[in-house]
C-alpha positions in Angstrom: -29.7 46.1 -32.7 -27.7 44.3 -35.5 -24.9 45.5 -34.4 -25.2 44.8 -30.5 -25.9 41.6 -31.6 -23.0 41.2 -33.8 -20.6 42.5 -30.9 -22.3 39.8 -28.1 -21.5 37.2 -31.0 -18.0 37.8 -31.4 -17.8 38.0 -27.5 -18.6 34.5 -27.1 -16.9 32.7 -30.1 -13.4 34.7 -29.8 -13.9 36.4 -26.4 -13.4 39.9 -27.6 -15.6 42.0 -29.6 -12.7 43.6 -30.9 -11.8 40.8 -33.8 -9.9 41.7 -36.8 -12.3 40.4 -40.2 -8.6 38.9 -41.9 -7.1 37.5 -39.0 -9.7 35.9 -36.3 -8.0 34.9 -33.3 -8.7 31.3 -32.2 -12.3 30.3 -31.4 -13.9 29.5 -28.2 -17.0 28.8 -28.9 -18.5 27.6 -32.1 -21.6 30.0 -34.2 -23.9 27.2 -33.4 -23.6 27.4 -29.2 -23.1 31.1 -30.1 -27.0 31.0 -31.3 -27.8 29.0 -28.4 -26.5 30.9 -26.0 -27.7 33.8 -27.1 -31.3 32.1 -28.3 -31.5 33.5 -31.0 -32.1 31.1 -35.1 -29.0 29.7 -36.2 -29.7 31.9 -39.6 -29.4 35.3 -37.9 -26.1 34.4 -36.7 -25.1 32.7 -39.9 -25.8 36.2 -41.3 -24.3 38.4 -39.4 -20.9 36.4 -39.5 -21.4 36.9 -43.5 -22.0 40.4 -43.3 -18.7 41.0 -41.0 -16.0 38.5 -42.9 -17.6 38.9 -46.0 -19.2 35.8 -48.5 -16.1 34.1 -48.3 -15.6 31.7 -45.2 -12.4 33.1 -43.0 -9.3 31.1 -43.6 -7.7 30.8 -40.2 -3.7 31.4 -40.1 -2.0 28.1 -41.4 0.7 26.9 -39.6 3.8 25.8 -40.8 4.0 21.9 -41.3 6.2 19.4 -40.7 8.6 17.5 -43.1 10.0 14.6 -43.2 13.1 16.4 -43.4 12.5 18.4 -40.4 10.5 15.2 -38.7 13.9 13.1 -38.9 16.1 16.6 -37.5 13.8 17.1 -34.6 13.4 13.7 -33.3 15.9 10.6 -32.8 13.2 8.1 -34.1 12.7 7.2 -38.3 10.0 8.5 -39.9 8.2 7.7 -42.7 5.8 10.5 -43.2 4.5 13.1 -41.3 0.6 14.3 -43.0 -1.2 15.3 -40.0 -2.4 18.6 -40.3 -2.2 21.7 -37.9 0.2 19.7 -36.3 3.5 22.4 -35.8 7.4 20.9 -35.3 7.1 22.3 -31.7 4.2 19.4 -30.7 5.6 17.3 -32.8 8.9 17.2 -30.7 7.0 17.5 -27.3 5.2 14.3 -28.4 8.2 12.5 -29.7 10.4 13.4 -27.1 12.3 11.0 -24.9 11.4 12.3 -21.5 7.7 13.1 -22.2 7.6 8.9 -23.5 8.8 8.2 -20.3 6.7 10.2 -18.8 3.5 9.0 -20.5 4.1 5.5 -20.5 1.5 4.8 -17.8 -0.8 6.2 -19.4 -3.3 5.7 -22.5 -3.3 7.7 -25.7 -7.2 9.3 -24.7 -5.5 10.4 -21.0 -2.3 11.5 -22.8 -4.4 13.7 -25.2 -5.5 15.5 -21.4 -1.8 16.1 -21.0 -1.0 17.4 -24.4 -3.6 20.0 -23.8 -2.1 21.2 -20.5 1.3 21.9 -22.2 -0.6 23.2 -25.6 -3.6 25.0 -24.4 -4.7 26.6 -27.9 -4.6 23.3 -29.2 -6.4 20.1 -28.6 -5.6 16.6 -30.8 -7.6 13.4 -31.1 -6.6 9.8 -29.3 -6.6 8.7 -33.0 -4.5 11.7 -34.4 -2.5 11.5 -31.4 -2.4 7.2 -32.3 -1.4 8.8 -36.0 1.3 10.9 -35.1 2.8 7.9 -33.1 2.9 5.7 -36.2 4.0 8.0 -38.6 6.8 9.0 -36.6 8.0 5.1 -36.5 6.7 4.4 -33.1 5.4 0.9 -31.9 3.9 -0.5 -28.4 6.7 -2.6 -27.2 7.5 -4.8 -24.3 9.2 -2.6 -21.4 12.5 -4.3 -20.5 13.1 -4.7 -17.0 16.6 -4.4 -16.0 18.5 -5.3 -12.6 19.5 -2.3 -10.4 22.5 -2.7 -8.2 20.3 -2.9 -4.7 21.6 0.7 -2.2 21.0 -0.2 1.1 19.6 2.7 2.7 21.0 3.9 6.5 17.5 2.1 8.0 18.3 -1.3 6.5 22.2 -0.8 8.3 20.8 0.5 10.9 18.8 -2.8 11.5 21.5 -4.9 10.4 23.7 -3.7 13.6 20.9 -4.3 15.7 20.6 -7.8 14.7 24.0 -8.0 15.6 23.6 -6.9 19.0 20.9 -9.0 19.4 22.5 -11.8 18.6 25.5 -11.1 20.9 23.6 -10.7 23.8 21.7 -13.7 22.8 24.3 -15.7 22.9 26.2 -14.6 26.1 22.7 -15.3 28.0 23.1 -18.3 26.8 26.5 -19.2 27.7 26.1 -18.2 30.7 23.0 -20.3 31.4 20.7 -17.3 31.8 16.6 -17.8 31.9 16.0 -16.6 28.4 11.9 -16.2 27.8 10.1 -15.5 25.0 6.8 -13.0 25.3 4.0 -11.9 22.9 0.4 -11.3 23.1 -2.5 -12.5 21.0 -6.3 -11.3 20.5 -8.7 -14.5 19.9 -12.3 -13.2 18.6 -15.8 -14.7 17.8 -15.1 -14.9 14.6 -12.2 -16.6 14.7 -14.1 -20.1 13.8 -13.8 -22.7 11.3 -15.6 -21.3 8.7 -16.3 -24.1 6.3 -18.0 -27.5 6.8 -19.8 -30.2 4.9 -23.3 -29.8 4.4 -26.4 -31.4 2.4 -27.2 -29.2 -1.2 -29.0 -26.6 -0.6 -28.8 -26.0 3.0 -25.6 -24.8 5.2 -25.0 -25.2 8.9 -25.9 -22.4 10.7 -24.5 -20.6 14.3 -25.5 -17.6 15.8 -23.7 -14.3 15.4 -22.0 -13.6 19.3 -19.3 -11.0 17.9 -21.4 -8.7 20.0 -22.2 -10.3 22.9 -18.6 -11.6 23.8 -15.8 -10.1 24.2 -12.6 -10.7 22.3 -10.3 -12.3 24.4 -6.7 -11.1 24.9 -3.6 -14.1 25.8 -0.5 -12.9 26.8 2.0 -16.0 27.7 5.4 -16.4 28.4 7.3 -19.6 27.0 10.7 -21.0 27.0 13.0 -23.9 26.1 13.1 -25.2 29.8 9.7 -24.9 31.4 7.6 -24.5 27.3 4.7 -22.4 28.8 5.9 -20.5 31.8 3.0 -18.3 32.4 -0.2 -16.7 30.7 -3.2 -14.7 31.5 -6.6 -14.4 29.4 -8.2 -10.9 29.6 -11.2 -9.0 27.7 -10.9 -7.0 24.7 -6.7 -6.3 24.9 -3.5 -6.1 26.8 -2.3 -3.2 28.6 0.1 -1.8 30.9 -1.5 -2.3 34.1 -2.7 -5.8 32.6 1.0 -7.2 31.5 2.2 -5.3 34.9 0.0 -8.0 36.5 1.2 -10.3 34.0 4.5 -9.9 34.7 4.3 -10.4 38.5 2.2 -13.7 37.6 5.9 -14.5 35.5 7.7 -13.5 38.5 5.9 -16.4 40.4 6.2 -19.1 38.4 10.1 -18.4 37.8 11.6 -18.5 41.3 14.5 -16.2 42.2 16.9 -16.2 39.2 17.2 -13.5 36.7 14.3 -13.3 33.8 15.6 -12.6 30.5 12.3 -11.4 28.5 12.4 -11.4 25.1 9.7 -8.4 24.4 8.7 -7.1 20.7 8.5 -3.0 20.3 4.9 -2.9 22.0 4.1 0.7 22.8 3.5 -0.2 26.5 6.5 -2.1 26.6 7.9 0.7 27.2 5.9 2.9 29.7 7.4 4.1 32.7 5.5 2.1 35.0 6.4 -1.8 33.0 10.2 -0.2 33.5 9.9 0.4 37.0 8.1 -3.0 37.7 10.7 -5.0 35.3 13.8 -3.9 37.5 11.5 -4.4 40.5 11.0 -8.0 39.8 14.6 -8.5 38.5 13.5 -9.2 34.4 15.4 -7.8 32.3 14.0 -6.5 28.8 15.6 -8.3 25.5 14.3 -6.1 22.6 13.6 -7.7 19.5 14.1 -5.9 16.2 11.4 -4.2 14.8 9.8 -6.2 11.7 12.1 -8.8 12.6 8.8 -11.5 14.1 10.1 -14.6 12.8 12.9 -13.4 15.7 10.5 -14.3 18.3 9.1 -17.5 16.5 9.0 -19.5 19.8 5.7 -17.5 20.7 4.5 -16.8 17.4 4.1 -20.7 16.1 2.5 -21.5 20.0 -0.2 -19.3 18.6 -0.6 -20.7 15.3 -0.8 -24.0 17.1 -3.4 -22.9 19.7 -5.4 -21.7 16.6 -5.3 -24.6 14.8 -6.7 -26.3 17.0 -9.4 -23.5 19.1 -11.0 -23.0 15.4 -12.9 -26.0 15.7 -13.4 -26.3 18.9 -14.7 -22.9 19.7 -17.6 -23.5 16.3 -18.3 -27.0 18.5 -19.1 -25.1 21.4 -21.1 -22.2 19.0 -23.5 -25.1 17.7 -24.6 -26.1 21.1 -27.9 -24.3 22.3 -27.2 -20.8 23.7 -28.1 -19.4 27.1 -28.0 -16.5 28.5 -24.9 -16.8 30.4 -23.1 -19.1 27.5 -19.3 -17.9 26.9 -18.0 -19.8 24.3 -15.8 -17.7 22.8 -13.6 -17.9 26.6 -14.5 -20.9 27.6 -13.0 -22.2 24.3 -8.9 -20.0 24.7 -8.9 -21.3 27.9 -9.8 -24.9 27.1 -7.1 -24.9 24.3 -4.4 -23.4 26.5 -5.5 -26.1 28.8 -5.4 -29.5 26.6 -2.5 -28.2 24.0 0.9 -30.0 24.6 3.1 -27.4 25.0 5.9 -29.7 23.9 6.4 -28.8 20.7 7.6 -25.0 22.5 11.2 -26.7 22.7 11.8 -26.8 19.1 9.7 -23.4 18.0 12.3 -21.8 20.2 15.2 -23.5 18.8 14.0 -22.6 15.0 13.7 -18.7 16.4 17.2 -18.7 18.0 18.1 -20.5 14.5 16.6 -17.7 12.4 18.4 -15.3 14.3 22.0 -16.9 13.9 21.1 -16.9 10.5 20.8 -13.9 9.6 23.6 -12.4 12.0 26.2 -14.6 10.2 25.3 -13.4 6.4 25.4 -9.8 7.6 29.0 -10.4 9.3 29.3 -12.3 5.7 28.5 -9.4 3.5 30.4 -7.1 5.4 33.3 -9.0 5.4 32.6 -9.1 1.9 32.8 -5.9 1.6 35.7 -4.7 3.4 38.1 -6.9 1.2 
């Protein structure tokens, strides 16, 4: 019995039950979880591990230690002293070594302790042996420096850049040639889209009902330009799509006469459907393609919105805090008021500052590249 219980106890503390009394391989487990384990008294255990290393407690194999002659050979950085035990040369140089700092710089000394155990699995160190180490071997927490990289421009950035180019071009021969140059975007209004803050008494707040629910967000697409500011729009549930901005585009066609469209058009996936194709050379528009993260391009449309927002915030809350009916629609009685009573002057210079943007940045590309060449 003593001795199956001796060979189980050696099993779970070394992990073989063939252990050699003057050299013990490294422990797993320690003699008190052995006992639990095992439940059996502490004392039984205690005993047996007397009767097979003998009264004397095992000494376990020492191994060699650092210097501070071998600290300074092994590592770049001073060192004072090195008195941490059971700490070999070979950790001490993973620990100290440029590449595993940089590594580990992210990271704090109780994760880093994690890490040290994956590349030393028989061993495990402390945060504050590991903190030890560190300041023994002359290191400190400094500031990282942050230095200035030449910038690469990678072949998406060109890419762009020539696009911008030929956008500009064309741009500009429309407009020489006194082309009908119109700016296009669409824009989702919803039923949250009120002001959201207003004075009230302490204690109390004003209050509206919640219609996101009941009303459907309500979709604008509009057309605008320098000559005629807003050309054409149309206001339809939920969101824009093919079959909707076909119909919008034949409501563009109406309102422009016969001459030539030139519709400025961001990357919109139905943009560029087969069907908006065949109806845009139908109806004589022809497609001016913006550059792709490139909105303030198209700032003509995009500043009409921010100015019909401004002002349908409050008046679509005024409309909210009136008593509801049944049949109330606030949320599209509201875009269409604002489309309705906003002066569309202002269009005249938001296309100007778009078209400005644009020159812009065409002429410090031909700039740098000029640059660069001589």
């Amino acid at each position: 019995m003593n001795d199956l219980y001796l060979r189980t106890a050696l099993f779970l503390r070394y992990g073989s039950d063939n252990v050699d009394p003057k050299k013990p391989p490294m422990d797993l487990l320690s003699w008190r979880a052995v006992a639990r384990l095992m439940k059996v008294p502490y004392e039984i255990i205690l005993r047996l591990k007397r009767n097979f290393f003998g009264e004397s407690k095992p000494k376990p194999q020492i191994t060699k230690r650092i210097t501070r002659s071998a600290a300074k050979s092994i590592s770049p950085y001073p060192a004072s002293r090195v008195t941490t035990s059971n700490i070999t040369a070979e950790k001490i140089e993973f620990i100290t070594n440029r590449n595993t700092i940089r590594d580990w710089a992210p990271y704090s000394l109780v994760v880093r302790c994690g890490l040290f155990h994956r590349r030393f699995p028989d061993r495990r160190i402390s945060a504050r042996t590991l903190r030890k180490v560190m300041l023994e071997m002359g290191f400190k927490k400094k500031i990282i420096k942050v230095v200035n990289a030449p910038q690469r421009k990678s072949d998406r950035l060109e890419e762009f850049e020539d696009k911008i180019l030929e956008l500009d071009e064309t741009v500009t021969r429309i407009l020489e040639q006194g082309g009908h140059l119109v700016f296009c975007d669409e824009c989702v209004f919803t039923a949250r889209g009120f002001q959201t803050h207003a004075w009230a008494r302490p204690g109390d707040n004003i209050v509206v009902e919640d219609r996101t629910g009941t009303q459907p967000c309500q979709a604008v697409c509009a057309a605008v330009c320098s000559c005629h500011n807003l050309l054409a729009y149309i206001v339809e549930d939920y969101s824009i799509d093919k079959w909707k901005f076909i119909s919008f585009l034949r409501e563009l066609r109406a309102s422009s006469g016969d001459e030539t469209i030139y519709l400025f058009l961001d990357n919109a996936r139905f943009h560029h459907g087969r069907e908006v194709k065949k109806e845009l050379d139908d109806l004589a528009i022809v497609p001016i393609w913006n550059v792709a993260y490139h909105f303030q391009f198209n700032e003509a449309v995009e500043k009409y919105w921010a100015l019909l927002k401004s002002k349908f915030r409050p008046l679509l809350l005024k409309k909210m805090l009136k008593t509801p009916r049944n049949k109330d629609t606030p949320l599209a009685d509201a875009v269409r008021e604002v489309i309705l009573t906003t002066d569309p002057k202002p269009i005249k210079d938001f296309v100007r500052r778009g078209l400005g943007f644009l020159k812009e940045r065409a002429a410090s590309i031909r700039e740098e590249r000029k640059a660069v060449r001589s």
